[in-house]
Structure formats: structure tokens, C-alpha cells
Predicted model as a PDB file, atoms N, CA, C, CB and O in Angstrom, pLDDT in the B-factor column:
MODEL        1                                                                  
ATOM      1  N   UNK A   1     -84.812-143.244 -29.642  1.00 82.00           N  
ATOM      2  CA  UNK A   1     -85.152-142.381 -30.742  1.00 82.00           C  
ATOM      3  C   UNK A   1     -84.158-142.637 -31.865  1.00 82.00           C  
ATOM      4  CB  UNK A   1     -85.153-140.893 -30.312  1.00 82.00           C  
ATOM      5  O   UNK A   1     -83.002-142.979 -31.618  1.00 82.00           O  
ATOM      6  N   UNK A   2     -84.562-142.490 -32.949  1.00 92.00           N  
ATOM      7  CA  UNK A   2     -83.836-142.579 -33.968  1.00 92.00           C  
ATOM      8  C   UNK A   2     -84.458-141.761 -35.236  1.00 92.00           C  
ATOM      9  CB  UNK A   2     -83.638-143.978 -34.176  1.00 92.00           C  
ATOM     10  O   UNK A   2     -85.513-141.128 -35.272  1.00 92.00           O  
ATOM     11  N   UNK A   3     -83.450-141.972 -36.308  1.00 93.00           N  
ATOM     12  CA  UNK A   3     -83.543-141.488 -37.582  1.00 93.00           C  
ATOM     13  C   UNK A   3     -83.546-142.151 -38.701  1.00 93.00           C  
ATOM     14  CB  UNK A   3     -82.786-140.797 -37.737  1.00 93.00           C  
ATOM     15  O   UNK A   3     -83.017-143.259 -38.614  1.00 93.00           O  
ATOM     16  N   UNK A   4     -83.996-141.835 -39.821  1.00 94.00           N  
ATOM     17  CA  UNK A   4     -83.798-142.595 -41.371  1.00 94.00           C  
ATOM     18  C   UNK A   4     -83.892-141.739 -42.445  1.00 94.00           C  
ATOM     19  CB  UNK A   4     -84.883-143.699 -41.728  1.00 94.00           C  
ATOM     20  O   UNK A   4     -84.727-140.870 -42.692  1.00 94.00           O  
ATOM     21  N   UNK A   5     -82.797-142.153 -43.123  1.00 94.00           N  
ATOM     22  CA  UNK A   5     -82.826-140.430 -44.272  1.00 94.00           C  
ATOM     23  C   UNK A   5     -84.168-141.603 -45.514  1.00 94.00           C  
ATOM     24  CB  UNK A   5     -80.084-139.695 -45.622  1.00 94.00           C  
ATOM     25  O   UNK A   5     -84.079-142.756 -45.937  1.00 94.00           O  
ATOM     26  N   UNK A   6     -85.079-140.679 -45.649  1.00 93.00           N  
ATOM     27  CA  UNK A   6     -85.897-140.994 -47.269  1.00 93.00           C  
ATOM     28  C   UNK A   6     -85.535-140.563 -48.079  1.00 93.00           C  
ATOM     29  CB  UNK A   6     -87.112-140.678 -47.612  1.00 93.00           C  
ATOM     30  O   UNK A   6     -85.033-139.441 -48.006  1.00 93.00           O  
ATOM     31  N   UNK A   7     -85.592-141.050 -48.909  1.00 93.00           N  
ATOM     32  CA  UNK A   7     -85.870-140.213 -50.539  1.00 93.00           C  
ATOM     33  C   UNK A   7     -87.383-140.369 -51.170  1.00 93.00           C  
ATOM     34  CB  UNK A   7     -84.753-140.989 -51.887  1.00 93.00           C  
ATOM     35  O   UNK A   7     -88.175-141.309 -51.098  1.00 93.00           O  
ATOM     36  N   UNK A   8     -87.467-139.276 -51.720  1.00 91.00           N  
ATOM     37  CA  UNK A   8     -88.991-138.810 -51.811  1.00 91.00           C  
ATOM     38  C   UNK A   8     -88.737-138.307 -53.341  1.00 91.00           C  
ATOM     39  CB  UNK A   8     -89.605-137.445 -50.521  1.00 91.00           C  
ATOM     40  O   UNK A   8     -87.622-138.337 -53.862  1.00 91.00           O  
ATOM     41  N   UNK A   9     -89.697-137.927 -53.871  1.00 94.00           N  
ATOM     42  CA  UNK A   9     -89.538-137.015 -55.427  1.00 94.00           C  
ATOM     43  C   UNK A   9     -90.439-135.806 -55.332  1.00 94.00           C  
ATOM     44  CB  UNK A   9     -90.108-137.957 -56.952  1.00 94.00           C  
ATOM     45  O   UNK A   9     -91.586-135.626 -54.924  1.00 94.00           O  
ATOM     46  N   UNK A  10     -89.872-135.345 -55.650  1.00 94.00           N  
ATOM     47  CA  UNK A  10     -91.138-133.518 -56.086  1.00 94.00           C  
ATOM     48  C   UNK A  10     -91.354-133.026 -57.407  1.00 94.00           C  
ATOM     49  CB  UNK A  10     -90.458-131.827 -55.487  1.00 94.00           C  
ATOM     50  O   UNK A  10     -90.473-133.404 -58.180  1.00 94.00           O  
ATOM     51  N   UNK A  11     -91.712-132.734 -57.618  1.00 96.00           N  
ATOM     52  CA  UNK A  11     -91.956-131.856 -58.555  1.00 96.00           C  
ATOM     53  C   UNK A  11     -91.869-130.481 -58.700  1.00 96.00           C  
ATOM     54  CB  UNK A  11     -92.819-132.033 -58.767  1.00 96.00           C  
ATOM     55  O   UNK A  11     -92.090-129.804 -57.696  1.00 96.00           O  
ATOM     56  N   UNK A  12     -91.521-129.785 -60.013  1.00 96.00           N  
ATOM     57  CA  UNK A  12     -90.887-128.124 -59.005  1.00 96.00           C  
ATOM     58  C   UNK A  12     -92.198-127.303 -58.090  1.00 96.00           C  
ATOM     59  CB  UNK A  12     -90.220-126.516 -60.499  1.00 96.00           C  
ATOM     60  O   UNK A  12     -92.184-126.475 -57.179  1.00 96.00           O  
ATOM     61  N   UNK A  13     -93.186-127.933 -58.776  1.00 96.00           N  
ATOM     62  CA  UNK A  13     -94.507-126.825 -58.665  1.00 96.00           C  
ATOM     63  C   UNK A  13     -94.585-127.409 -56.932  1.00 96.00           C  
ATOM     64  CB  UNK A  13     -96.372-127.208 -60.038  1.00 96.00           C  
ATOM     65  O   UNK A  13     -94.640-126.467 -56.142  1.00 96.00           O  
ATOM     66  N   UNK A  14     -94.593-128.507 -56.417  1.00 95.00           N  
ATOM     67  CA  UNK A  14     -94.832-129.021 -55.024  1.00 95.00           C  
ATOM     68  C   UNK A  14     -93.329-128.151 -54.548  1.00 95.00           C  
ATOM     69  CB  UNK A  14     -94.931-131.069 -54.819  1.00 95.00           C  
ATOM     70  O   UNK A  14     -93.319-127.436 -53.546  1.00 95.00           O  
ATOM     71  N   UNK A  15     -92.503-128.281 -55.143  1.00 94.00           N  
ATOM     72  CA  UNK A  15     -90.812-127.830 -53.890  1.00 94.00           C  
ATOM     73  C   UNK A  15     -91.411-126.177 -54.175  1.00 94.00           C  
ATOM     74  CB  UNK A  15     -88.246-128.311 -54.810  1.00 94.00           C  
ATOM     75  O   UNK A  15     -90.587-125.491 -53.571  1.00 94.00           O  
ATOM     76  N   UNK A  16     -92.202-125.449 -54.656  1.00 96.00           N  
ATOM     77  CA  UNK A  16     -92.140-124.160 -54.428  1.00 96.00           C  
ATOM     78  C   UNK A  16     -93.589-124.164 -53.576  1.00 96.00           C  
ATOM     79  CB  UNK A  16     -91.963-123.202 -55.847  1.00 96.00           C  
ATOM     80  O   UNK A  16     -93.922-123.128 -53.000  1.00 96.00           O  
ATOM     81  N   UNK A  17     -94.221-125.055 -53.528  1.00 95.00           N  
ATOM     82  CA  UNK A  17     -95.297-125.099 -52.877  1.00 95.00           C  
ATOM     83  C   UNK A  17     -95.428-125.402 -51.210  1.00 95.00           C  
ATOM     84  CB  UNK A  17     -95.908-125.956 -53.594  1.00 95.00           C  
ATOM     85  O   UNK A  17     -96.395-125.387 -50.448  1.00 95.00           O  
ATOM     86  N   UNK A  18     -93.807-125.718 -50.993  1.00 93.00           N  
ATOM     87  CA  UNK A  18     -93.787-126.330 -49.727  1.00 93.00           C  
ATOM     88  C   UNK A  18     -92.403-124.951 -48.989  1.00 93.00           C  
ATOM     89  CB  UNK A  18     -93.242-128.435 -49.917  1.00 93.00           C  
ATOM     90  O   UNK A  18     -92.520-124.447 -47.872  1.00 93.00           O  
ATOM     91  N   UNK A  19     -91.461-124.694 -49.784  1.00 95.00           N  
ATOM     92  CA  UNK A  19     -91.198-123.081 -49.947  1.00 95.00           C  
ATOM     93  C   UNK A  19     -92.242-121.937 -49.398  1.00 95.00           C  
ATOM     94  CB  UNK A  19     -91.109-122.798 -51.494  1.00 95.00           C  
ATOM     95  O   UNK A  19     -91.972-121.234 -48.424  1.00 95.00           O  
ATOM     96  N   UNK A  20     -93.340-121.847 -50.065  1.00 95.00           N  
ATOM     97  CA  UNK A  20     -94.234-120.932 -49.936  1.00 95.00           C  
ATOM     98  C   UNK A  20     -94.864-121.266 -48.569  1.00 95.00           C  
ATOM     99  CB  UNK A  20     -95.156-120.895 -51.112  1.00 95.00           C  
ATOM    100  O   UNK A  20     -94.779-120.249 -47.881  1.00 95.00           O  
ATOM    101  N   UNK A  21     -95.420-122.195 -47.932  1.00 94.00           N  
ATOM    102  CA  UNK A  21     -95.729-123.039 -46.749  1.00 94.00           C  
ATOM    103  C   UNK A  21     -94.618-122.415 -45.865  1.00 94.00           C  
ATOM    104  CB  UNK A  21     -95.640-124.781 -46.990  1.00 94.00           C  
ATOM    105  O   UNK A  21     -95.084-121.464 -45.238  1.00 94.00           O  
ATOM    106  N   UNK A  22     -93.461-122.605 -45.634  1.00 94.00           N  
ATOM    107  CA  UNK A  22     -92.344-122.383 -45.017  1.00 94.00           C  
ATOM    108  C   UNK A  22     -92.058-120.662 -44.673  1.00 94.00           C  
ATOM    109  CB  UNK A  22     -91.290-123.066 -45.934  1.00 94.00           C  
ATOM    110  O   UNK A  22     -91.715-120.224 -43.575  1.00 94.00           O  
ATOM    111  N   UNK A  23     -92.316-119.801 -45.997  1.00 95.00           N  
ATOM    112  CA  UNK A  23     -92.088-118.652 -45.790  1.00 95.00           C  
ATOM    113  C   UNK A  23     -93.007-117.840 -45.147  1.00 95.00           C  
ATOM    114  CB  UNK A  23     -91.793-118.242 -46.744  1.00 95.00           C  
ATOM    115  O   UNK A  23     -92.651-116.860 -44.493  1.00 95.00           O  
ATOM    116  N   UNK A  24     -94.349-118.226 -45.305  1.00 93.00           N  
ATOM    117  CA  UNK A  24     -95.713-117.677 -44.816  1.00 93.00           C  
ATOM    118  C   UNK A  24     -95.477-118.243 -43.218  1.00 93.00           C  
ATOM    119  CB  UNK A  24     -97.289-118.397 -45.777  1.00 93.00           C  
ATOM    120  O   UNK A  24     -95.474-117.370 -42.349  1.00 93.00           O  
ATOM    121  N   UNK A  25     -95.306-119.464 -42.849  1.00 91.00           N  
ATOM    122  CA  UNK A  25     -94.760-119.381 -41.179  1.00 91.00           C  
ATOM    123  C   UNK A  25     -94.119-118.305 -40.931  1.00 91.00           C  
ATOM    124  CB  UNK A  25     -93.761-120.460 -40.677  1.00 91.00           C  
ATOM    125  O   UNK A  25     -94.532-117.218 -40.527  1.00 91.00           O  
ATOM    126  N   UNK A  26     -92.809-118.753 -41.261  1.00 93.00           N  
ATOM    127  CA  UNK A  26     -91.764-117.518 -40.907  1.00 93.00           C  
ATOM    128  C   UNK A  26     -92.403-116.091 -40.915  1.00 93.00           C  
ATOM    129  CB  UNK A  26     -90.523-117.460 -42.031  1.00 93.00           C  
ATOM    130  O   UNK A  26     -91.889-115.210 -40.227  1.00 93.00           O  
ATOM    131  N   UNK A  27     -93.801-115.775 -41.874  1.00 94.00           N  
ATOM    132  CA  UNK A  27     -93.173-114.779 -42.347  1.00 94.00           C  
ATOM    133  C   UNK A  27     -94.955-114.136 -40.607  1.00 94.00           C  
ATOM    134  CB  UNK A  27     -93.039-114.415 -44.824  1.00 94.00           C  
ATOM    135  O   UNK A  27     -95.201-112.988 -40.239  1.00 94.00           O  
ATOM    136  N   UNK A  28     -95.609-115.375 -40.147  1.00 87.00           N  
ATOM    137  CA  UNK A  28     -96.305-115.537 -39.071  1.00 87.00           C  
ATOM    138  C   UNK A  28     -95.465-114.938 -37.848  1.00 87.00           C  
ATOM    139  CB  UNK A  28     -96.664-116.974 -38.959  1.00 87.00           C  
ATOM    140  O   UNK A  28     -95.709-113.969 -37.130  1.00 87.00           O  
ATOM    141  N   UNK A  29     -94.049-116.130 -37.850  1.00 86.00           N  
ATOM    142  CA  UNK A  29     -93.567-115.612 -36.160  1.00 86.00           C  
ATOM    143  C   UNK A  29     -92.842-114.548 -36.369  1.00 86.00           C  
ATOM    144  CB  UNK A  29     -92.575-116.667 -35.166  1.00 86.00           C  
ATOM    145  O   UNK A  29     -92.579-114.001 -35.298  1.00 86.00           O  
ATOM    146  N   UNK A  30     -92.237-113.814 -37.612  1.00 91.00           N  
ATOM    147  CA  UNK A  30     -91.740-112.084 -37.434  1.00 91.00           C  
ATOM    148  C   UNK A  30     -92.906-111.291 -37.384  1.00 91.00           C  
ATOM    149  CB  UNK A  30     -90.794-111.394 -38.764  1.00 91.00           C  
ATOM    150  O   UNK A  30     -92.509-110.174 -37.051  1.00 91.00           O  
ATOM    151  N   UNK A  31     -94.281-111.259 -37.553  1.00 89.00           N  
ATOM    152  CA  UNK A  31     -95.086-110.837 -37.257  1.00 89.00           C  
ATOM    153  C   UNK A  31     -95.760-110.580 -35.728  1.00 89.00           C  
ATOM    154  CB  UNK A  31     -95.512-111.338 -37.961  1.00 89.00           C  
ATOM    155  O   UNK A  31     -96.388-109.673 -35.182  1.00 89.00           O  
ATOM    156  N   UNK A  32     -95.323-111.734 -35.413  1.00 83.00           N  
ATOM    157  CA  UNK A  32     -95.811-112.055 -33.905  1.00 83.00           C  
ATOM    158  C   UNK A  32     -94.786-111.625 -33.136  1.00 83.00           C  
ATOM    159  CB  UNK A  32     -96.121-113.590 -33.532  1.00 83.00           C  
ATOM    160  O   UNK A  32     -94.989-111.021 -32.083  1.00 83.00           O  
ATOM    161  N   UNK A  33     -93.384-111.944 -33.674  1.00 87.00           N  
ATOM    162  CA  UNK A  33     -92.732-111.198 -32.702  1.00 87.00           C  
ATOM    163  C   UNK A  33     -92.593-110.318 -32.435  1.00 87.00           C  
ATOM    164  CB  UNK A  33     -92.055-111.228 -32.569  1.00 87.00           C  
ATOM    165  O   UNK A  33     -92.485-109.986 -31.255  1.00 87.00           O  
ATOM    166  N   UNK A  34     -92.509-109.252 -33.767  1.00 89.00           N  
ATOM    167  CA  UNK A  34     -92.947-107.700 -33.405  1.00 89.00           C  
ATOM    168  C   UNK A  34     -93.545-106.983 -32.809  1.00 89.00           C  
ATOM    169  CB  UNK A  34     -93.261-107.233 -33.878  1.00 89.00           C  
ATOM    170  O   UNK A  34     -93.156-105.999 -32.178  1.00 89.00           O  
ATOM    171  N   UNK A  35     -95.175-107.637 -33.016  1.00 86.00           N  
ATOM    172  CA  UNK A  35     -96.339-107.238 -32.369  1.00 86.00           C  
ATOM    173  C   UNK A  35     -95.953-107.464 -30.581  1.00 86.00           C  
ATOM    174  CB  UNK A  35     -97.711-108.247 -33.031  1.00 86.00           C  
ATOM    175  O   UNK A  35     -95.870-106.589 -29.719  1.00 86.00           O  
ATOM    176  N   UNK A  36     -95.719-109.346 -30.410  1.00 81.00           N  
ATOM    177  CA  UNK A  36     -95.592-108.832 -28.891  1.00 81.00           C  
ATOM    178  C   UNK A  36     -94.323-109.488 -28.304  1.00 81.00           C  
ATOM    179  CB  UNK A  36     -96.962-109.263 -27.917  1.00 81.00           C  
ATOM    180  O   UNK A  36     -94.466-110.226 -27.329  1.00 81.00           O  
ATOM    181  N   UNK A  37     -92.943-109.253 -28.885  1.00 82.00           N  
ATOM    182  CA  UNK A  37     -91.918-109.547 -28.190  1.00 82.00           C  
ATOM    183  C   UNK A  37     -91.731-111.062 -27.992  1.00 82.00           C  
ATOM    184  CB  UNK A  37     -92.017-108.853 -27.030  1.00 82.00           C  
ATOM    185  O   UNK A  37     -92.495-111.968 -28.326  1.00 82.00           O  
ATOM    186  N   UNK A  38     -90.591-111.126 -27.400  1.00 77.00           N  
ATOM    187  CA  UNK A  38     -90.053-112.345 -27.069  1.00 77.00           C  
ATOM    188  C   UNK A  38     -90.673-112.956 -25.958  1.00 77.00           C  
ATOM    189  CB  UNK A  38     -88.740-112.239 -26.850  1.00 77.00           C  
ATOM    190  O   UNK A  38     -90.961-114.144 -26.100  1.00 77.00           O  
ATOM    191  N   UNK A  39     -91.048-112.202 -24.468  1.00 76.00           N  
ATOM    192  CA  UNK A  39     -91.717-112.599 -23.845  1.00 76.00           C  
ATOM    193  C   UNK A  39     -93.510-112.784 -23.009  1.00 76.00           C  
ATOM    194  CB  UNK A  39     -91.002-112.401 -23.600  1.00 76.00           C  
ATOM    195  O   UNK A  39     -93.913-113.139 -21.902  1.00 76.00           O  
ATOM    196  N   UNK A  40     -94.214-112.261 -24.433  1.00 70.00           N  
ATOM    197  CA  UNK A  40     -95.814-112.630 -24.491  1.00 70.00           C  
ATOM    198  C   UNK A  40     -95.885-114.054 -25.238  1.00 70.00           C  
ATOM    199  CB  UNK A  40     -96.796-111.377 -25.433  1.00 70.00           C  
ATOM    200  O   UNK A  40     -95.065-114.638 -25.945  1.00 70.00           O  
ATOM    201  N   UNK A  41     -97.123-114.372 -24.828  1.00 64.00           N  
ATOM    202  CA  UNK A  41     -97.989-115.311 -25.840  1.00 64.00           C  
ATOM    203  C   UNK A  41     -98.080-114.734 -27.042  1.00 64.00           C  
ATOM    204  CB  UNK A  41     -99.428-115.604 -25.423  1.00 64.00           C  
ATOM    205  O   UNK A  41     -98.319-113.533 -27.163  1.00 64.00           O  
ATOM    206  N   UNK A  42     -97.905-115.505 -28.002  1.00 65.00           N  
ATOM    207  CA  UNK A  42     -98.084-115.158 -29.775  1.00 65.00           C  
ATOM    208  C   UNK A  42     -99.480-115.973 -29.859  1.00 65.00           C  
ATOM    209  CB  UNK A  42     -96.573-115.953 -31.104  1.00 65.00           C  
ATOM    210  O   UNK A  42     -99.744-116.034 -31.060  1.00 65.00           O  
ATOM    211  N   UNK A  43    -100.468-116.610 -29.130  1.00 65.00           N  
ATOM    212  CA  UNK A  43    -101.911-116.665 -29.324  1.00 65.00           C  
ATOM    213  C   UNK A  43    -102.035-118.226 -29.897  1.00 65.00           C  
ATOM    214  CB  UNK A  43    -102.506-115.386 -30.433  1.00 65.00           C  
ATOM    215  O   UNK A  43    -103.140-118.766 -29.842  1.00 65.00           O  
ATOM    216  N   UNK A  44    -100.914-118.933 -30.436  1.00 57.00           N  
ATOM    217  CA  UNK A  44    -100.776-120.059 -30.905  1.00 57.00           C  
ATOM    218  C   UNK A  44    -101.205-121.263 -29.850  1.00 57.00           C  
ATOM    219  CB  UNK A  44     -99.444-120.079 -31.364  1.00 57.00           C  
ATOM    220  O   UNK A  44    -101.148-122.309 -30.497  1.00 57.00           O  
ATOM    221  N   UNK A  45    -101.461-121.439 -28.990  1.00 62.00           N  
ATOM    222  CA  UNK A  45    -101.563-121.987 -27.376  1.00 62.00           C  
ATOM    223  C   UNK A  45    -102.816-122.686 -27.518  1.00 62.00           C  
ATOM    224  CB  UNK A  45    -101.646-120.732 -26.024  1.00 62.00           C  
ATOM    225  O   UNK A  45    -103.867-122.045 -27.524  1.00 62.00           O  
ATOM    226  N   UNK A  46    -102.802-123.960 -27.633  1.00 68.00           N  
ATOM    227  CA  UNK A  46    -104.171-124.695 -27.346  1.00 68.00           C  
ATOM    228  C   UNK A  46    -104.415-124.787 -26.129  1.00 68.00           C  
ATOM    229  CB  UNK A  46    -104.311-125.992 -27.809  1.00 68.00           C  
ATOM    230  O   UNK A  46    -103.841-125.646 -25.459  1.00 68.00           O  
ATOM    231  N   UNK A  47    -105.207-124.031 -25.645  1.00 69.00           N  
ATOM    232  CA  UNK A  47    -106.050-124.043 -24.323  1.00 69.00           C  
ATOM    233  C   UNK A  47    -106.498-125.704 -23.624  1.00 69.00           C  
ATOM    234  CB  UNK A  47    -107.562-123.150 -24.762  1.00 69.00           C  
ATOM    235  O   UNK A  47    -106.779-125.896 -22.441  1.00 69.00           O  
ATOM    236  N   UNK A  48    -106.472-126.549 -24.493  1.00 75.00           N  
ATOM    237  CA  UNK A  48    -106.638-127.665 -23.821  1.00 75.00           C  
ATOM    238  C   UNK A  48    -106.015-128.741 -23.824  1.00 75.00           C  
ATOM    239  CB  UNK A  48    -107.492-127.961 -23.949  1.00 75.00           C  
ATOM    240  O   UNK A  48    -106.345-129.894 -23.549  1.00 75.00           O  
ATOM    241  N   UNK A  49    -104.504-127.988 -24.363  1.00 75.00           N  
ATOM    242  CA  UNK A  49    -103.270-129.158 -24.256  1.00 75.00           C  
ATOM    243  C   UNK A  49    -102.842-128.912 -22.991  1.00 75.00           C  
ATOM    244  CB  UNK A  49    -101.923-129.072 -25.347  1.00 75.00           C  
ATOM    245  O   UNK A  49    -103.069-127.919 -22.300  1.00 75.00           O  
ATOM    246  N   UNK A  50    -101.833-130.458 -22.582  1.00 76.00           N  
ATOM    247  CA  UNK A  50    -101.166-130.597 -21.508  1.00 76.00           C  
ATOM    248  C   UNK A  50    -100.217-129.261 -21.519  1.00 76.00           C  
ATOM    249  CB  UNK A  50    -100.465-131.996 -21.487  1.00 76.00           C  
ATOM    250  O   UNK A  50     -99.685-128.789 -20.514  1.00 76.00           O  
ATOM    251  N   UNK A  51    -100.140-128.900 -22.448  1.00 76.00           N  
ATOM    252  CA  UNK A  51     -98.761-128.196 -22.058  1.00 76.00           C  
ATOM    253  C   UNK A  51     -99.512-126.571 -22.051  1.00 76.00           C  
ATOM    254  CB  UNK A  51     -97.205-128.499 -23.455  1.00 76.00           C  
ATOM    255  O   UNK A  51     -98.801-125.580 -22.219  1.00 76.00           O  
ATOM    256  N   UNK A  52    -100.805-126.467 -21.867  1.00 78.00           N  
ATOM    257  CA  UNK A  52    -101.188-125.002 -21.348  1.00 78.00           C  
ATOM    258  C   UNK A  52    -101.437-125.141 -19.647  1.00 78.00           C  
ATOM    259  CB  UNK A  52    -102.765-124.400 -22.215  1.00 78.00           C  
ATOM    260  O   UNK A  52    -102.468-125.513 -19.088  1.00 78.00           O  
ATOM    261  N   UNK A  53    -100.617-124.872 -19.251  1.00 79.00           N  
ATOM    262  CA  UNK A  53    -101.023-124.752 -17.798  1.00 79.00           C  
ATOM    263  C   UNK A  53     -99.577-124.446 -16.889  1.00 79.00           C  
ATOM    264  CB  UNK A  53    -101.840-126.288 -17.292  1.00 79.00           C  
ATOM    265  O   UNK A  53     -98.445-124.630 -17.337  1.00 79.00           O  
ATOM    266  N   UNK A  54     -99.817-124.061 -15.847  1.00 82.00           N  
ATOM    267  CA  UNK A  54     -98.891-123.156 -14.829  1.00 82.00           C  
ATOM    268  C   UNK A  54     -97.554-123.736 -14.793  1.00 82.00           C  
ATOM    269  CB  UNK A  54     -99.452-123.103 -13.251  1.00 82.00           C  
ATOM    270  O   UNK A  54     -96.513-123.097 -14.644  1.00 82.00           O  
ATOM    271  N   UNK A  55     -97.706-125.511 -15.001  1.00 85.00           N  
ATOM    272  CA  UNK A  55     -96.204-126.055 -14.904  1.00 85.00           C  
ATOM    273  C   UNK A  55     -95.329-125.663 -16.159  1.00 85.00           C  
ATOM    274  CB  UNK A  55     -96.199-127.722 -14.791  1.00 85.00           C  
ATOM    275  O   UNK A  55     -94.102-125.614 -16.081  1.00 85.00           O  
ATOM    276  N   UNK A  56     -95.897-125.438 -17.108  1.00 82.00           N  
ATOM    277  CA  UNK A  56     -95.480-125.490 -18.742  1.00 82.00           C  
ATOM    278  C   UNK A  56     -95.347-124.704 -19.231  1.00 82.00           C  
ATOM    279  CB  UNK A  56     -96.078-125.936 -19.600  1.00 82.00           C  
ATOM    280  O   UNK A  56     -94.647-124.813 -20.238  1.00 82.00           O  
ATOM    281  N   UNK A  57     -96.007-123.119 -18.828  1.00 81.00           N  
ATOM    282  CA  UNK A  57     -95.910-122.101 -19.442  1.00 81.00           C  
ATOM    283  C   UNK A  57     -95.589-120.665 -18.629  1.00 81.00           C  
ATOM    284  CB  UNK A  57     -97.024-122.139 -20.121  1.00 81.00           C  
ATOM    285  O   UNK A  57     -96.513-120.304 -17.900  1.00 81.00           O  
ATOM    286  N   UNK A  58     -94.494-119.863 -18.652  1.00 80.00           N  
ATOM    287  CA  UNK A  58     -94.409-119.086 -17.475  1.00 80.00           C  
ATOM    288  C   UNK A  58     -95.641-117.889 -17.779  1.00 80.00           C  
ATOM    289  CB  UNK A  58     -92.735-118.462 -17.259  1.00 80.00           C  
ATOM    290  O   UNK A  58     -95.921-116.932 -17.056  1.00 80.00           O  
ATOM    291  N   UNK A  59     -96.311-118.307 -19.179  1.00 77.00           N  
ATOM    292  CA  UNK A  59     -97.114-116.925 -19.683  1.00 77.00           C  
ATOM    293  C   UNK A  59     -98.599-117.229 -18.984  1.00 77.00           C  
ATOM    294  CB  UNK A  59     -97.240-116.739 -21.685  1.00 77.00           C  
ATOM    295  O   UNK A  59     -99.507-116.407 -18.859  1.00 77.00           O  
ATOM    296  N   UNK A  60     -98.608-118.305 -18.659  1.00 76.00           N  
ATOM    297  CA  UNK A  60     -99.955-118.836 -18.179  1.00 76.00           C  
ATOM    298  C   UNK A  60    -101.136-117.995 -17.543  1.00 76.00           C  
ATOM    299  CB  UNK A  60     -99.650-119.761 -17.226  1.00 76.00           C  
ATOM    300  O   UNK A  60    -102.356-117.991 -17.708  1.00 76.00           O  
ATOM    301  N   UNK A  61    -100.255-117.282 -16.744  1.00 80.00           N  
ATOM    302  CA  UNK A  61    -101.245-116.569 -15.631  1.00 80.00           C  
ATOM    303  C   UNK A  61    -101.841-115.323 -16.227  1.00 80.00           C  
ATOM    304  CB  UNK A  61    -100.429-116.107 -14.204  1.00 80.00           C  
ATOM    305  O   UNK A  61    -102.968-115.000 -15.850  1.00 80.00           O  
ATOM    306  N   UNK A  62    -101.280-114.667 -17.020  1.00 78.00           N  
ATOM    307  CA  UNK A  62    -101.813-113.860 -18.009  1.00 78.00           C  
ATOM    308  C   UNK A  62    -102.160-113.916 -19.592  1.00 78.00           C  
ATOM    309  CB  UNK A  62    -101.151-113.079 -17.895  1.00 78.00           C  
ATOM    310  O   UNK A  62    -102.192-113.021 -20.436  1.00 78.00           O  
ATOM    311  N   UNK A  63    -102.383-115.176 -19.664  1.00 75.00           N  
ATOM    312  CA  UNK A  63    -102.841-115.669 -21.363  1.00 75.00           C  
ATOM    313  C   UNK A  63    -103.818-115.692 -20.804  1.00 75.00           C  
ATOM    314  CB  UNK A  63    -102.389-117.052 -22.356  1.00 75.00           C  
ATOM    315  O   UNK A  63    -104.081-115.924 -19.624  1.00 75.00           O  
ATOM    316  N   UNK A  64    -104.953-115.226 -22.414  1.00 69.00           N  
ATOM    317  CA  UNK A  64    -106.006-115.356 -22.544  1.00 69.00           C  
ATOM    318  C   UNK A  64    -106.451-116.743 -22.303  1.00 69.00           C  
ATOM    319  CB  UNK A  64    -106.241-114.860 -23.566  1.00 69.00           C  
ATOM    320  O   UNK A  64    -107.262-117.029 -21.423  1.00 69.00           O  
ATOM    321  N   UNK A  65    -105.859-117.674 -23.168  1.00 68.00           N  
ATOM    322  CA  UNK A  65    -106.438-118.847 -22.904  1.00 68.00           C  
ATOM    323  C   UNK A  65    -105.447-119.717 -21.522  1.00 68.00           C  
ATOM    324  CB  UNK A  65    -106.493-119.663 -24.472  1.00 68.00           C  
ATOM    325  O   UNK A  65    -105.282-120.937 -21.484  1.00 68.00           O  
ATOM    326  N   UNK A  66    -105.092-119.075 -20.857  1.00 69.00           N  
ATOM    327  CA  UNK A  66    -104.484-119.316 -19.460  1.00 69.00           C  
ATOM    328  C   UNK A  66    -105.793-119.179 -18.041  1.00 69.00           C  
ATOM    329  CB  UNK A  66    -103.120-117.959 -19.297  1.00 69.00           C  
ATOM    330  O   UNK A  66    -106.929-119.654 -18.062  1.00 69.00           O  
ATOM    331  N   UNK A  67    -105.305-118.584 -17.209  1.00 69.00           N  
ATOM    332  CA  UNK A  67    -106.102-118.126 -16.170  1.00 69.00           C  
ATOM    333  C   UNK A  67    -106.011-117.083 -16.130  1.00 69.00           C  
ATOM    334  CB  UNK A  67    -105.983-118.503 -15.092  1.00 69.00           C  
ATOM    335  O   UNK A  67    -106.091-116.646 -14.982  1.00 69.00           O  
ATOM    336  N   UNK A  68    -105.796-116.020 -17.247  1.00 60.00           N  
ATOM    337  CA  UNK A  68    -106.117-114.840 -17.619  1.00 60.00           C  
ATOM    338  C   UNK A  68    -107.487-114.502 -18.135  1.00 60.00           C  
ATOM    339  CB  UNK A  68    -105.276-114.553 -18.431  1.00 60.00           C  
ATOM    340  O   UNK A  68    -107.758-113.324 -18.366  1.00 60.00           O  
ATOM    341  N   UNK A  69    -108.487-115.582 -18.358  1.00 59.00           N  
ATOM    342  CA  UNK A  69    -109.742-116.001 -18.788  1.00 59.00           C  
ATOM    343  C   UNK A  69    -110.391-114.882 -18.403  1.00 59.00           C  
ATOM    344  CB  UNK A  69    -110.292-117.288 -18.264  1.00 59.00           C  
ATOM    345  O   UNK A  69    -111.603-114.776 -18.587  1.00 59.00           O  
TER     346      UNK A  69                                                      
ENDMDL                                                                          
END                                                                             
């Protein structure tokens, strides 16, 4: 694995546009965490990735899109 720093250019209207992108996440997982804590599913969970299932997720057995079905 490795790294490489870029240089890129913006414009202000894109750097507040990617700001705004950034804060609306954030402003997703304090929402979610409130609603259900640190240790529920926040609903984000693709049901048909590798990583939904009993080895990968301790929430599995009671997510909706788990075998909570």
C-alpha cells in the first residue's frame, strides 16, 4: 500500500461545495447516533455485501437486513 500527495485546484464555490457534502454526513452519523446509540445498526448496511453477515457484524442477528428479516 502506498500514498501520493496531488495537487488539484478548486474553486471557492466547489471547496464550499465539498464542505457542505462533509457537514451533511457528519451532520447524518450525530443523527444516527442519537437515535440509536453506539451499539445498533444506523441502517447504512448493504444487505448483500460480504461484510453483512454473522462473521462481520456482531449486529447481524438482529438487523433488519441481517437475519432479523
Amino acid at each position: 500500500m502506498s500514498a501520493a500527495l496531488v495537487t488539484t485546484q478548486r474553486t471557492r464555490g466547489q471547496l464550499r461545495s465539498s464542505l457542505a457534502r462533509v457537514a451533511l454526513a457528519a451532520s447524518q452519523i450525530d443523527a444516527h447516533y442519537q437515535r440509536f446509540g453506539p451499539d445498533r445498526p444506523w441502517g447504512f448496511a448493504d444487505p448483500t455485501s460480504w461484510k453483512c453477515s454473522p462473521r462481520y457484524c456482531s449486529h447481524w442477528a438482529s438487523c433488519p437486513g441481517g437475519a432479523g428479516l
